[in-house]
N, C-alpha and C positions, 0 to 999 in steps of 0.2 A: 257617258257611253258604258253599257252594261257589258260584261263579258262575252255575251253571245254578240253582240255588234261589231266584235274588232274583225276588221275582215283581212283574209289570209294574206292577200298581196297589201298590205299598207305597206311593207318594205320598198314597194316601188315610188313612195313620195319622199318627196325631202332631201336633204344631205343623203340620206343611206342609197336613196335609188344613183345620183352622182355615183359612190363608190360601187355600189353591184355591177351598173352598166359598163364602166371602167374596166372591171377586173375581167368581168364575161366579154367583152370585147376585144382585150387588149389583150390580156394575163392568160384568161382558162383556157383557149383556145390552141395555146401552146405551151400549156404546163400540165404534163401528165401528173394523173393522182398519184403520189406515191404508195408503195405496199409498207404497210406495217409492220418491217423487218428488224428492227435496231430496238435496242435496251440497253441500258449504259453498262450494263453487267450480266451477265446470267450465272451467276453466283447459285442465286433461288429466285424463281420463278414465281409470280403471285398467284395466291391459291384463287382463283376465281369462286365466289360463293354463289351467286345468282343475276339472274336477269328475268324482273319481273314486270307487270305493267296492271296487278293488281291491285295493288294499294290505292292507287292514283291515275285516276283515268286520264288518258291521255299523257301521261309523263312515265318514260321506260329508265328502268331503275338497274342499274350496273351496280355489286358491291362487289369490291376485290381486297384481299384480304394477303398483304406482304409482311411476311414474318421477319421478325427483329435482323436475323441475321442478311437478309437482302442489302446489299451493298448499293448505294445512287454514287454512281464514283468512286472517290477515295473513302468517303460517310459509310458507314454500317450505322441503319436505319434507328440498330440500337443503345447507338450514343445520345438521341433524343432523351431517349430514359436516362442515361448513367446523369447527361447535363440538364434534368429535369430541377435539380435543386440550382443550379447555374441561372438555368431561368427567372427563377420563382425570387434571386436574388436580384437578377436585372430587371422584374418588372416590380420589384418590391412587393411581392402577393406572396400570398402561401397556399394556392388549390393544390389538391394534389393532381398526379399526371393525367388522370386520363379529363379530366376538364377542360382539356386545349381541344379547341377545332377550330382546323385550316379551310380557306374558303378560297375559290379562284373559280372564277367564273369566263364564260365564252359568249359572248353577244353577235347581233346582226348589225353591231357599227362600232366604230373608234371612235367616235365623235363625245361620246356620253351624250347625246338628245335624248330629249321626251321617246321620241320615235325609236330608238333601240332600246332592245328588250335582250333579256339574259335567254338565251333557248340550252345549253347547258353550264350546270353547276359543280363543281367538283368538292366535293368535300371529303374531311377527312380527320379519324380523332385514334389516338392510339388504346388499344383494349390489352389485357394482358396477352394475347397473344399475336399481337404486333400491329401494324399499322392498318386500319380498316379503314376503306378509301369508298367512298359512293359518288356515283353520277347521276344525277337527275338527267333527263334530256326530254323536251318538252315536243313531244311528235305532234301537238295541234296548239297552234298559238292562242287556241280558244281558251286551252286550258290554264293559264298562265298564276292563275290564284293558288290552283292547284302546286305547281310550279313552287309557288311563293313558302306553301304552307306544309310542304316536304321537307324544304331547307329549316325553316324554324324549328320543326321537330325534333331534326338531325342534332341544331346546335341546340337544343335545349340545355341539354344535360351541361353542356363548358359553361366556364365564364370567363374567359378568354376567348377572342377570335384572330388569329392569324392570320393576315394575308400579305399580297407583294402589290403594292400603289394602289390594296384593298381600301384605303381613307378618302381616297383620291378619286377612283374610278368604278372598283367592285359594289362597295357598300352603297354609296350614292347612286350609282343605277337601281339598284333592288329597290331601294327605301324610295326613288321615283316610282317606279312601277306599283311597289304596294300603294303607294298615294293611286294610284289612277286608275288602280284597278280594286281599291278599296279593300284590302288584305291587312290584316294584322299581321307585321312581321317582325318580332322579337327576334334581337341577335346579341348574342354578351355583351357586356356591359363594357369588362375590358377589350381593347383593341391593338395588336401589337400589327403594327406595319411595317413591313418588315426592310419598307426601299430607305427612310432616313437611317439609320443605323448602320445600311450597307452603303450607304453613299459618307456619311461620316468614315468608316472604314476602310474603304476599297478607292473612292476616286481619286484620293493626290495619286494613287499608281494607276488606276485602269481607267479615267476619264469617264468612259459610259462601266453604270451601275444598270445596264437592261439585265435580267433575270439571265438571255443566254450567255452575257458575256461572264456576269458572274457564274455559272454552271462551269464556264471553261478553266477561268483564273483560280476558281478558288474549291472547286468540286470535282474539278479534274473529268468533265465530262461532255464531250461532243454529240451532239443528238448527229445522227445519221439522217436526211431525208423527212426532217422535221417539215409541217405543214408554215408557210409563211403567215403572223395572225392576217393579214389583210387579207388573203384569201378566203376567210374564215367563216363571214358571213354568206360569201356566195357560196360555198358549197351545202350550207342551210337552206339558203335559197330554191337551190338542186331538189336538194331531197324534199320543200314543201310542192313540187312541184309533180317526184317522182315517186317518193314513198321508198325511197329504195337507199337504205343506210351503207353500203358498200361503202359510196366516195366520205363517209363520215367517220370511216375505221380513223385514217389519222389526228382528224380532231378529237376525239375519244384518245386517243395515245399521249398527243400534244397538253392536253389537259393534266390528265393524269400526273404525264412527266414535270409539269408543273408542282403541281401538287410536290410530288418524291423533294423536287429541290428545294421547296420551303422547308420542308420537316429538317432535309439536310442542312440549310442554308442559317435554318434557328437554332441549331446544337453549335455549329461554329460561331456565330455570333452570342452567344450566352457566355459561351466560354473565353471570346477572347473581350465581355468587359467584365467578369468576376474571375475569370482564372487566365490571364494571356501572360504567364510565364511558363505554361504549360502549351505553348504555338508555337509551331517553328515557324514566325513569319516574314515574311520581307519587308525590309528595315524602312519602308516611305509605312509600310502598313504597322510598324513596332510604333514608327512617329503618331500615329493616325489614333492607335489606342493610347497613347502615351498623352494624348492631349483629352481625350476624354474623359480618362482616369484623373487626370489634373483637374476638369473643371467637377468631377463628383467630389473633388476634395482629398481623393486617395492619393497623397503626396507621394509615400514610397513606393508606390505598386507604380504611380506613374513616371519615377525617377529610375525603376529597373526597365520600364521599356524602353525608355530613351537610350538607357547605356547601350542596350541589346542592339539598336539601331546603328549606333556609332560604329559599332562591329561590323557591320553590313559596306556595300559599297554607297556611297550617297556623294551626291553633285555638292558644292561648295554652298550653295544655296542651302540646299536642308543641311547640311551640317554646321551650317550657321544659323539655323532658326533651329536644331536639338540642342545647339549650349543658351541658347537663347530660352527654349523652356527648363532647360536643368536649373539656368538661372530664375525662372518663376516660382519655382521646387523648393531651392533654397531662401528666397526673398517668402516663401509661406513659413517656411519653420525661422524666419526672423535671423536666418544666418546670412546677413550682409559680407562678411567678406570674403563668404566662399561665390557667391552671387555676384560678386564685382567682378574676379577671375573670370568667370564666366562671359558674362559682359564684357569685357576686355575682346576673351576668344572671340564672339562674335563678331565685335566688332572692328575684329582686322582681318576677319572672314571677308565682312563685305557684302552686298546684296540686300535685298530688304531685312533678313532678322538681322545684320550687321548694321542698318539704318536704325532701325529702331533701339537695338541695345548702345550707341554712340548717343541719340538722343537722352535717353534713360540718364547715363552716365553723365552726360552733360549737366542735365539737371540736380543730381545727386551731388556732385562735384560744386557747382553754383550756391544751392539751398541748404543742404546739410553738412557736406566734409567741410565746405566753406573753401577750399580749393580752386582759386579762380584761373590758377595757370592750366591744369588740367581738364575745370572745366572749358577754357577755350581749345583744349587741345582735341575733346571728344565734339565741340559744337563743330570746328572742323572737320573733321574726318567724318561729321555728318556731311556737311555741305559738300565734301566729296561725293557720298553716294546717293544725294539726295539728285530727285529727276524732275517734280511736282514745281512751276511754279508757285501755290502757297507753301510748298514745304522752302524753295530758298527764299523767300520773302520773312517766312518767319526765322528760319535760321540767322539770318543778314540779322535781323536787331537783336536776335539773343548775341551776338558776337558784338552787335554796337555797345548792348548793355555790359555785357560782362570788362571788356576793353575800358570803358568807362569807369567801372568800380573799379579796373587796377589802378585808373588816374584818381579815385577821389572826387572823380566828373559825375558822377552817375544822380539824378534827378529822378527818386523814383514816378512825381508827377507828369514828368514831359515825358518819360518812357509809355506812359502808362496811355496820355495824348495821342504820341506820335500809333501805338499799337490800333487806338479807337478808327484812327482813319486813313489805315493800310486796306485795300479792298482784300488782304491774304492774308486777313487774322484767322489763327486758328490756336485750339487748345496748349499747342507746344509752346504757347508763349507762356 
């Protein structure tokens, strides 16, 4: 199908006409459009530069141009900058700043099908004079290559791409469309996504990692009368229908706000995995970096966020899985007996990291202290916390076993039998 062939209402087949029908029946009918009254600040106001539709026929071009000091919540815009070396350490690169472009995109489905198409783009890259933000918006679905070869442009210059479940959803749409609509679409090479990091980060405290929840917890900011996305394609709909961009003001706002909170959402996440002694964070979120920093290898950077946690209020649970990593901390720098203390804590704490550190200790106690009275005493006080039938099927014979070696009974062939064909063998034996 050649460009000039896609015809304007194909929105009406498929999964996507299911969701238009829906929302125009059910939704729009008594959901007034909101006015485009809220901004999370008005500190400073963005300097509007243009709105053109010459470059690109059929695609209208919004650039807005928000200076460093514009505030998206608690973020001033230009802490991106101060945390530009922060970054460059978490993604292991060295471009300099203005090589970053953020991408978020607005489609005519949720679905990610063939059939949905991106109709506006958001982009955005910082210039010495602060954050310069552009909207493609694609006023004739004809023109969609068009569309395609706007965006390239834009990212030419980075090589880094930024987005929020952009791996996921954003990129993969586009790179569908250039497929089908035969477009060459070049986008950075790097790709930082911005939703595993925040969900590494945020969810043992805030369960949903969605962009507004993270706006609220962690950005300190309520969007007023924001547009719902699922309404988002039918007000596209509207206007290929009407011509008449009014009911579009808030998807143009929605977008954008988007955009603000990744720039904001990527200064806070640079800083707290190369500088997070410099956060004042909440002690599930001090644990949360504290285990990342462990698995980069950053023993002591990861051993100050845990204390920082301990300070905090925490249920028995996490506080028995922070001595339980303080104890992984110490067991890397090959200090076993500040590691056992540890272990000990945990495991009269109790709960799963009090399960697994009784285990540990069990075994330590059994295979190397050589300590058979105490390892029965941590193989117990597992089987207290253990819940898993395979976990007391294997516990039961590591207590047959070790009971055995006090008698001088112990056969390590028939232990070895009897383990082959218990249906709840597992590693702990």
């Amino acid at each position: 199908m050649t460009e000039m062939d896609l015809p304007g209402d194909r929105w009406r087949w498929g999964v996507d006409s299911f969701y238009a029908t829906y929302w125009r029946t059910v939704r729009l009918e008594s959901f007034p459009i909101p006015p485009l009254t809220h901004r999370p600040t008005e500190e400073a106001q963005p300097l509007e530069v243009s709105y053109t539709e010459q470059a690109y026929e059929g695609i209208r071009i919004a650039d807005y141009l928000f200076p460093y000091h514009y505030r998206y919540g608690r973020i001033a815009l230009n802490s991106f900058v101060e945390r530009s070396g922060d970054l460059k350490r978490f993604l292991s690169i060295v471009p300099s700043t203005n090589q970053y472009a953020f991408l978020d995109i607005e489609s005519t489905g949720l679905t990610g099908s063939a059939n949905s198409y991106a109709f506006l783009i958001g982009l955005a890259r910082p210039i010495p004079e602060g954050i310069f933000i552009r909207q493609l918006f694609l006023t004739n679905p004809g023109r969609e290559r068009a569309l395609l070869q706007a965006t390239e442009e834009f990212c030419s210059p980075a090589s880094v791409l930024i987005t929020f479940n952009g791996r996921s959803f954003d990129v993969p749409l586009l790179r569908t469309r250039a497929l089908i609509t035969r477009t060459h679409l070049a986008l950075p090479v790097e790709h930082l996504d911005l939703l595993p990091p925040a969900r590494q980060l945020w969810r043992p405290r805030l369960q949903s990692c969605a962009l507004s929840n993270l706006e609220r917890h962690i950005l300190d900011v309520w969007r007023i009368d924001d547009i719902p996305s699922s309404l988002i394609p039918e007000l596209y709909y509207r206007y290929l229908h009407s011509a008449d961009l009014t009911n579009l003001q808030p998807v143009f706002a929605h977008n954008q706000q988007d955009i603000l909170a990744m720039v904001a959402l990527t200064s806070v996440i640079a800083q707290s995995h190369t500088q997070p002694a410099t956060l004042h964070t909440h002690p599930r979120d001090a644990i949360a970096i504290g285990r990342i920093l462990l698995r980069a290898g950053q023993v002591n950077a990861a051993e100050q966020s845990f204390h920082r946690a301990l300070t905090g209020s925490l249920s028995v649970e996490e506080r028995a899985a922070v001595f339980w990593q303080l104890a992984q901390c110490h067991l890397q720098r090959s200090d076993t007996s500040e590691a056992l203390k540890l272990m000990h804590t945990a495991a009269r704490l109790g709960e799963r990291p009090g399960f697994q550190a009784a285990i540990w200790l069990a075994k330590f106690y059994e295979h190397q202290a050589g300590s058979l009275q105490l390892a029965l005493e941590m193989a117990q006080r597992a089987r207290q916390l253990a819940t898993a039938p395979s976990h007391l099927a294997s516990l039961q014979r590591r207590l047959d076993r070790i009971q055995a070696k006090q008698t001088n009974q112990y056969h390590p062939s028939r232990h070895i039998a009897s383990a082959a064909r218990s249906p709840h063998r597992t590693s702990e034996d």
